[in-house]
DSSP file (Angstrom, degrees, kcal/mol; ACC not computed):
  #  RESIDUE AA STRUCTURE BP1 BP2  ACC     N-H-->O    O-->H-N    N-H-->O    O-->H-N    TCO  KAPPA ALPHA  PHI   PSI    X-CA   Y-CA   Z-CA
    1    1 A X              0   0    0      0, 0.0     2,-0.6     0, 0.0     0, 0.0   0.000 360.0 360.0 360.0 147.8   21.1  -25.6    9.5
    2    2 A X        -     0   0    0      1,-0.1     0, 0.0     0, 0.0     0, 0.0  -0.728 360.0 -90.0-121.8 147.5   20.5  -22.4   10.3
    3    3 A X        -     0   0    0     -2,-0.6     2,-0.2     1,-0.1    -1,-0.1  -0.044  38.2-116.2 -42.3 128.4   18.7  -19.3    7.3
    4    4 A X        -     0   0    0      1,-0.1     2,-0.3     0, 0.0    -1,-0.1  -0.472  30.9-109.4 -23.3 117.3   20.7  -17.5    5.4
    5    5 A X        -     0   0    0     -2,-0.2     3,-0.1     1,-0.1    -1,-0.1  -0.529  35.8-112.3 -82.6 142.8   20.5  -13.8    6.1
    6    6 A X        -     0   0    0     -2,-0.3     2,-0.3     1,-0.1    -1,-0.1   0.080  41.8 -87.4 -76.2 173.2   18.9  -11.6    3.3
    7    7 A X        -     0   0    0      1,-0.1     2,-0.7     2,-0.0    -1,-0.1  -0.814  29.6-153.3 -87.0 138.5   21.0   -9.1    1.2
    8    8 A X        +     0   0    0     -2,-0.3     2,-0.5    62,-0.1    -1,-0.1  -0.858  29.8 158.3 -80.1  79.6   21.3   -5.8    2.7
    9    9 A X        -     0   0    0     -2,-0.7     2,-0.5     3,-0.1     3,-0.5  -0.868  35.1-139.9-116.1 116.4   22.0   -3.3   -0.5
   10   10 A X  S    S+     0   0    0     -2,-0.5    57,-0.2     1,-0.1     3,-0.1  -0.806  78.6  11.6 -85.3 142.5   21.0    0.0    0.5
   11   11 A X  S    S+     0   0    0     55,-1.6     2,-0.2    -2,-0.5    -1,-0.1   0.083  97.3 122.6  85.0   0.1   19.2    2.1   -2.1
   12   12 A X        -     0   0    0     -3,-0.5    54,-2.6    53,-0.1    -1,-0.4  -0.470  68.5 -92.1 -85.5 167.4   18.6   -0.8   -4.4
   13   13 A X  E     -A   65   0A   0     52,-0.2     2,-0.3    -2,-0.2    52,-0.2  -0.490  40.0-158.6 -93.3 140.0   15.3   -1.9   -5.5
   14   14 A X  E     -A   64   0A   0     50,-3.0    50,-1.7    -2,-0.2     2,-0.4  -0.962  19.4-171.9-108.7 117.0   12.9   -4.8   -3.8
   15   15 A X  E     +A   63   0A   0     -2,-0.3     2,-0.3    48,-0.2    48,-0.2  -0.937  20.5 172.0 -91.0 142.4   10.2   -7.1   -4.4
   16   16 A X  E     -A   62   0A   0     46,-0.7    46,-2.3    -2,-0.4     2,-0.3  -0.964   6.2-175.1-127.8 161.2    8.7   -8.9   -1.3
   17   17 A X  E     +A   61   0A   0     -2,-0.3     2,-0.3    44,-0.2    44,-0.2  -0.954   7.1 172.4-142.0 169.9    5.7  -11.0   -1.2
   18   18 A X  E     +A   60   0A   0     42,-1.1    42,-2.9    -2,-0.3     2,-0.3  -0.973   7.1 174.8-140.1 143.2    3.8  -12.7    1.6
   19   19 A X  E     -A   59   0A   0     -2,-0.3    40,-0.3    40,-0.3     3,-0.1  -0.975  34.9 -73.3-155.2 165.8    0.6  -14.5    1.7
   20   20 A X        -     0   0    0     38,-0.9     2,-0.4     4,-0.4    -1,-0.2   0.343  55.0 -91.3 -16.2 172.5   -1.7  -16.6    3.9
   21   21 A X  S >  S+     0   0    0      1,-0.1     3,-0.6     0, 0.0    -1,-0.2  -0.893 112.7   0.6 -45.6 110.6   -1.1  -20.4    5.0
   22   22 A X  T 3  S-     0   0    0     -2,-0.4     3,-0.1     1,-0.3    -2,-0.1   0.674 120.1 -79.9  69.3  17.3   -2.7  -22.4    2.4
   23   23 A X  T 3  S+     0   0    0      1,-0.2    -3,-0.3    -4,-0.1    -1,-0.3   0.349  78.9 162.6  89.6 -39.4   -3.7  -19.7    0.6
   24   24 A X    <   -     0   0    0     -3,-0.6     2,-1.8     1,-0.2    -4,-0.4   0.348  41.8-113.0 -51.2 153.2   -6.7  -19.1    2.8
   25   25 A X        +     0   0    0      1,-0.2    33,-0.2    -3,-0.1    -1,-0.2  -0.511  51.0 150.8 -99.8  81.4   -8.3  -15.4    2.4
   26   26 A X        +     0   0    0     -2,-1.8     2,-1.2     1,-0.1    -1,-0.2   0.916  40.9  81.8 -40.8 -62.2   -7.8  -13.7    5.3
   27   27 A X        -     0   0    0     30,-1.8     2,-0.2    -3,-0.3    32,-0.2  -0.609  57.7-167.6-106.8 113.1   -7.7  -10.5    4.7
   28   28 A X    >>  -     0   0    0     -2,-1.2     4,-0.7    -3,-0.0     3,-0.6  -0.329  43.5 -94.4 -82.7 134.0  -11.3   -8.7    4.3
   29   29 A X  H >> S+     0   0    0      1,-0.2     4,-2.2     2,-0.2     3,-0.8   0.655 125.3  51.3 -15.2 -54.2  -11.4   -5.2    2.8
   30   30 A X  H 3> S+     0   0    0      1,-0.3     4,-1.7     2,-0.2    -1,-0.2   0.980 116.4  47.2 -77.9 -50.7  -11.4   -3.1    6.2
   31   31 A X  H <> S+     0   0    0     -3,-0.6     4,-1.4     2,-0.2    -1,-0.3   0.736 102.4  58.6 -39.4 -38.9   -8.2   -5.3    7.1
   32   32 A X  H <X S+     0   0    0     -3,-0.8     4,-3.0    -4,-0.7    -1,-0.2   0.868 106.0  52.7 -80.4 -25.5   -6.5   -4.8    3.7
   33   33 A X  H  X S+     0   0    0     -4,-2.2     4,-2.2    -5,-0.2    -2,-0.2   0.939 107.7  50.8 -60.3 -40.4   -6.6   -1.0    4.6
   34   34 A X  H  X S+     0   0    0     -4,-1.7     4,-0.7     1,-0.2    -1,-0.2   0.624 111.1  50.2 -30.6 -52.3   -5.0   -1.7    8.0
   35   35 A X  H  X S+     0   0    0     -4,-1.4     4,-1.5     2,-0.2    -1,-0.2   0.698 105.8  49.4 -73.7 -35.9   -2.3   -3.5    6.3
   36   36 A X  H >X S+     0   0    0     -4,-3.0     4,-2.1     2,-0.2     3,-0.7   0.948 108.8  59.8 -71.3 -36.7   -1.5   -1.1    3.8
   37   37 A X  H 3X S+     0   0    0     -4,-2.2     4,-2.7     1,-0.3    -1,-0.2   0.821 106.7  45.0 -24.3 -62.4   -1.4    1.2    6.8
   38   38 A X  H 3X S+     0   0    0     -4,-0.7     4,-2.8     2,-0.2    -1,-0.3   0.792 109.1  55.0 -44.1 -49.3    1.2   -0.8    8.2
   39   39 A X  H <X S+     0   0    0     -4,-1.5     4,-2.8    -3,-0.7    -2,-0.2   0.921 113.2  44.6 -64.2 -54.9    3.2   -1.1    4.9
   40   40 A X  H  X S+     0   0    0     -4,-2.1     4,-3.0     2,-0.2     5,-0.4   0.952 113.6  47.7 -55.9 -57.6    3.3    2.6    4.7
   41   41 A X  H  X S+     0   0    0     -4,-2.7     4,-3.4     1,-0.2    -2,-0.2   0.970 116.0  46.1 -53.3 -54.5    4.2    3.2    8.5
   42   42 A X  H  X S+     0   0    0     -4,-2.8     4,-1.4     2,-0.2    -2,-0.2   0.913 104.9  53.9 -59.1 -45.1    7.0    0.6    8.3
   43   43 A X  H ><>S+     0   0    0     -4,-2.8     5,-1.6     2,-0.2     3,-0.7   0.970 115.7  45.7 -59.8 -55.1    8.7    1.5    5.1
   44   44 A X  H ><5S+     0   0    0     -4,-3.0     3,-1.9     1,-0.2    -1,-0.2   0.955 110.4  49.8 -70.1 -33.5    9.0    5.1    6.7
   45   45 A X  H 3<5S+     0   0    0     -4,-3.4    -1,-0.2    -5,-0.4    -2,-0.2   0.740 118.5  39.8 -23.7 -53.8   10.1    4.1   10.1
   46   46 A X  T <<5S-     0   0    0     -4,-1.4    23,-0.9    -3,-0.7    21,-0.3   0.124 116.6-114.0 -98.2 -14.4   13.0    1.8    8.5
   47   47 A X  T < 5 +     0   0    0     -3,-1.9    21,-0.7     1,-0.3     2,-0.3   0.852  64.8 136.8  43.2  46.0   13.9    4.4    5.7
   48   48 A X      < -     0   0    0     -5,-1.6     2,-0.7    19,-0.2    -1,-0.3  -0.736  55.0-104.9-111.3 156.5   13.0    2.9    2.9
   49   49 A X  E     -B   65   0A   0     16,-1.7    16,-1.7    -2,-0.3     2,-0.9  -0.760  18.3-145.1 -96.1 101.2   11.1    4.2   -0.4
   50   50 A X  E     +B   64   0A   0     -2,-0.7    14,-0.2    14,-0.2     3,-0.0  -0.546  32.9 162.9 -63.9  92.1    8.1    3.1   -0.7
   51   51 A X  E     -     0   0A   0     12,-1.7     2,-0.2    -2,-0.9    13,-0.2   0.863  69.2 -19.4 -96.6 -37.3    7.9    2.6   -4.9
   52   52 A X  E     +B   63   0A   0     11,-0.6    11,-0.7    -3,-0.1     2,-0.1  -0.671  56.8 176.4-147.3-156.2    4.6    0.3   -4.9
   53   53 A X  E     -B   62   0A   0     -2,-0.2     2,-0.5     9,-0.2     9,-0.2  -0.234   2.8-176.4 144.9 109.9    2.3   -2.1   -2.6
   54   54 A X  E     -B   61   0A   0      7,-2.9     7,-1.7    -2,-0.1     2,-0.8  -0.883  13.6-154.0-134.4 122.2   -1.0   -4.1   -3.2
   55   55 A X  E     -B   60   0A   0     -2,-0.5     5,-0.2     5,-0.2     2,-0.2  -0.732  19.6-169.0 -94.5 114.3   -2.6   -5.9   -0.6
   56   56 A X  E >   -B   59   0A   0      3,-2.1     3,-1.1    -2,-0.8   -29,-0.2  -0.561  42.7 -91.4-100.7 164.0   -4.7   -8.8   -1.9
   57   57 A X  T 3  S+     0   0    0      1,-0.3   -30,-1.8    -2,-0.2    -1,-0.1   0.605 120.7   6.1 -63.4 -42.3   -7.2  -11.2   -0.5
   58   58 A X  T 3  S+     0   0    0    -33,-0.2   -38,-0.9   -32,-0.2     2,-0.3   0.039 130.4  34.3-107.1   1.0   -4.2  -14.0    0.4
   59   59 A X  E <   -AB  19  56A   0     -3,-1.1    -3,-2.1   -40,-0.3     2,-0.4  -0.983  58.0-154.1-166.6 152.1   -1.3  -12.3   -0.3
   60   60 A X  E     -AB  18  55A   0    -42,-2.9   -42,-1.1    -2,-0.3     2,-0.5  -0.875   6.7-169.6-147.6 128.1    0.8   -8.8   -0.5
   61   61 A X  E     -AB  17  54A   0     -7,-1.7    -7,-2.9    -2,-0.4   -44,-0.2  -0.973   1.4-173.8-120.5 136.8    3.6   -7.4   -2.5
   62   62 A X  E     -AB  16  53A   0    -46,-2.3   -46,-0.7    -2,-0.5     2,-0.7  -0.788   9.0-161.6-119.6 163.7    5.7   -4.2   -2.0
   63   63 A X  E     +AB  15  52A   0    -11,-0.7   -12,-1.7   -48,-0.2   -11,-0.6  -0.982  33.1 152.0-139.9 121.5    8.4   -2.7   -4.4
   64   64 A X  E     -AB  14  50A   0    -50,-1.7   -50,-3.0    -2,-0.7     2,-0.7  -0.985  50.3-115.0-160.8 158.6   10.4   -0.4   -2.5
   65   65 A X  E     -AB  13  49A   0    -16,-1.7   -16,-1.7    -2,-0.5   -52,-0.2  -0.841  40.5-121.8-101.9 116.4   14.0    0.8   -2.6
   66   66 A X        -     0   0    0    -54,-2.6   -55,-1.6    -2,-0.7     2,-0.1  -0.240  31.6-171.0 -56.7 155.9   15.8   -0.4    0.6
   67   67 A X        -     0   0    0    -21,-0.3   -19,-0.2     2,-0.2   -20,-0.1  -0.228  55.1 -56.2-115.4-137.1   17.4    2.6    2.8
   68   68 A X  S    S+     0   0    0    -21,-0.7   -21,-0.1    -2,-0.1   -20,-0.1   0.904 109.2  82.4 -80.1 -38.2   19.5    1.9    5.6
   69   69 A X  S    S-     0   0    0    -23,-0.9     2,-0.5   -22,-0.1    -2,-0.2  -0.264  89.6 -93.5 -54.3 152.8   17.4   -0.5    8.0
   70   70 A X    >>  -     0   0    0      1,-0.1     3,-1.2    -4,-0.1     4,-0.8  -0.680  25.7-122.8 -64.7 129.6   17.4   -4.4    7.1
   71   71 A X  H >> S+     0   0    0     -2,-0.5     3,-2.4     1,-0.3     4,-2.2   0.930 111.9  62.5 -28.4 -60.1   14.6   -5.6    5.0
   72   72 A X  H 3> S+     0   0    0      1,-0.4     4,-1.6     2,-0.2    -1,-0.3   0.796 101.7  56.9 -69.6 -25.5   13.7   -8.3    7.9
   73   73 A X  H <> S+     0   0    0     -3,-1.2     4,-0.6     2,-0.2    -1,-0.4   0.783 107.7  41.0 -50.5 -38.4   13.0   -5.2   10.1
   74   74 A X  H <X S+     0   0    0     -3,-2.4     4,-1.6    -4,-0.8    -2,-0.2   0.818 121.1  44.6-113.9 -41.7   10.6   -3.6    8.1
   75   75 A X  H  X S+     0   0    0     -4,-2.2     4,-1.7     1,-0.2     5,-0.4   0.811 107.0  60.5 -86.9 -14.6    9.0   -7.2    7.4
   76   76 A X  H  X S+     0   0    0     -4,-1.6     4,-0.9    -5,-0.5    -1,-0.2   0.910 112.4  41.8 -54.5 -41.8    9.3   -8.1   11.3
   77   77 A X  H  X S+     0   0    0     -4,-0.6     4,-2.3    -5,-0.2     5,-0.5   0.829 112.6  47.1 -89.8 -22.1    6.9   -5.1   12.0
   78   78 A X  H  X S+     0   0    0     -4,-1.6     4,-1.1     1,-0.2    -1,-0.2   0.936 119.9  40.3 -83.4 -18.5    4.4   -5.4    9.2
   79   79 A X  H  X S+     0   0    0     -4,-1.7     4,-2.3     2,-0.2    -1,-0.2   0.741 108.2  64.2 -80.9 -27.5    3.8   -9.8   10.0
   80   80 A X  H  X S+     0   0    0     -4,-0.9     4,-2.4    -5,-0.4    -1,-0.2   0.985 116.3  23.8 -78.0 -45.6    3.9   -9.1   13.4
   81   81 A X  H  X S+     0   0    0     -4,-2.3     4,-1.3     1,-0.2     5,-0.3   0.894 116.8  57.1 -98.1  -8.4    0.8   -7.1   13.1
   82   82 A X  H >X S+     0   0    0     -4,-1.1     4,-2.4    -5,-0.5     3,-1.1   0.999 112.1  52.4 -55.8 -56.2   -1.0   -8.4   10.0
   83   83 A X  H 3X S+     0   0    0     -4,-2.3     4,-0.6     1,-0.3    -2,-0.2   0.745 107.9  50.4 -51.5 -47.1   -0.7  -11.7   12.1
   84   84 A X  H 3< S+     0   0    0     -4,-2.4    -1,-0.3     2,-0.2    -2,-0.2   0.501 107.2  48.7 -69.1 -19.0   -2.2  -10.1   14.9
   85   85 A X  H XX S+     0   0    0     -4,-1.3     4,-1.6    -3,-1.1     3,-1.1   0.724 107.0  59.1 -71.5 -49.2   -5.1   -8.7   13.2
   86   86 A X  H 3< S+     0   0    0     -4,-2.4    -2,-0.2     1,-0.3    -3,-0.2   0.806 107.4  45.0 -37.3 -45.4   -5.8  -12.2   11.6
   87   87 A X  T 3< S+     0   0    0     -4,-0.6    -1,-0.3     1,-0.2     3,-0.1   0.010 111.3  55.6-105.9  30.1   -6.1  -13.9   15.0
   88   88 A X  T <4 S+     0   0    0     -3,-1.1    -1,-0.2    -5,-0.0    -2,-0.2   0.397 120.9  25.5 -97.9 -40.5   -8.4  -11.0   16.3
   89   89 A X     <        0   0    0     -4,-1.6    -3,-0.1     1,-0.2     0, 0.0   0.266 360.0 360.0-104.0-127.6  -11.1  -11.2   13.3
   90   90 A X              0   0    0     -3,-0.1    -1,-0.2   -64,-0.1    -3,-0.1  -0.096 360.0 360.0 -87.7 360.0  -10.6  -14.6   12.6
């Protein structure tokens, strides 16, 4: 059966989170800076408000007010390279 596609509301408010497989703690200080990088880069790229964003040891949550891009865009760019950073140090 194939996913549901996420709500597109422009200008309305978001939480996402993401974290590891199994929990495990990937992401090591220098890494979580990297990431936030990312968070930051993407949100403006996509047009979206960036409102808040903490990247934690397993896990990351952002609060942002969608703009015109999809949500899965913005999260397409920031997994793709968190992912890729993961399988470099790890």
């Amino acid at each position: 059966m194939p996913r549901k596609r996420g709500l597109h509301l422009p200008r309305a408010g978001s939480h996402i989170t993401a974290r590891t497989q199994g929990g495990a703690k990937y992401f090591v200080p220098e890494m979580r800076a990297a990431i936030a990088s990312d968070v930051e880069q993407a949100a403006l790229t996509f047009g979206h408000t960036l409102l808040a964003y903490v990247v934690m040891p397993n896990h990351f949550h952002i609060v942002l007010r969608q703009g015109e891009g999809p949500l899965a865009w913005l999260m397409q760019r920031i997994m793709q390279r968190t992912v890729a950073r993961v399988r470099r140090a790890h």
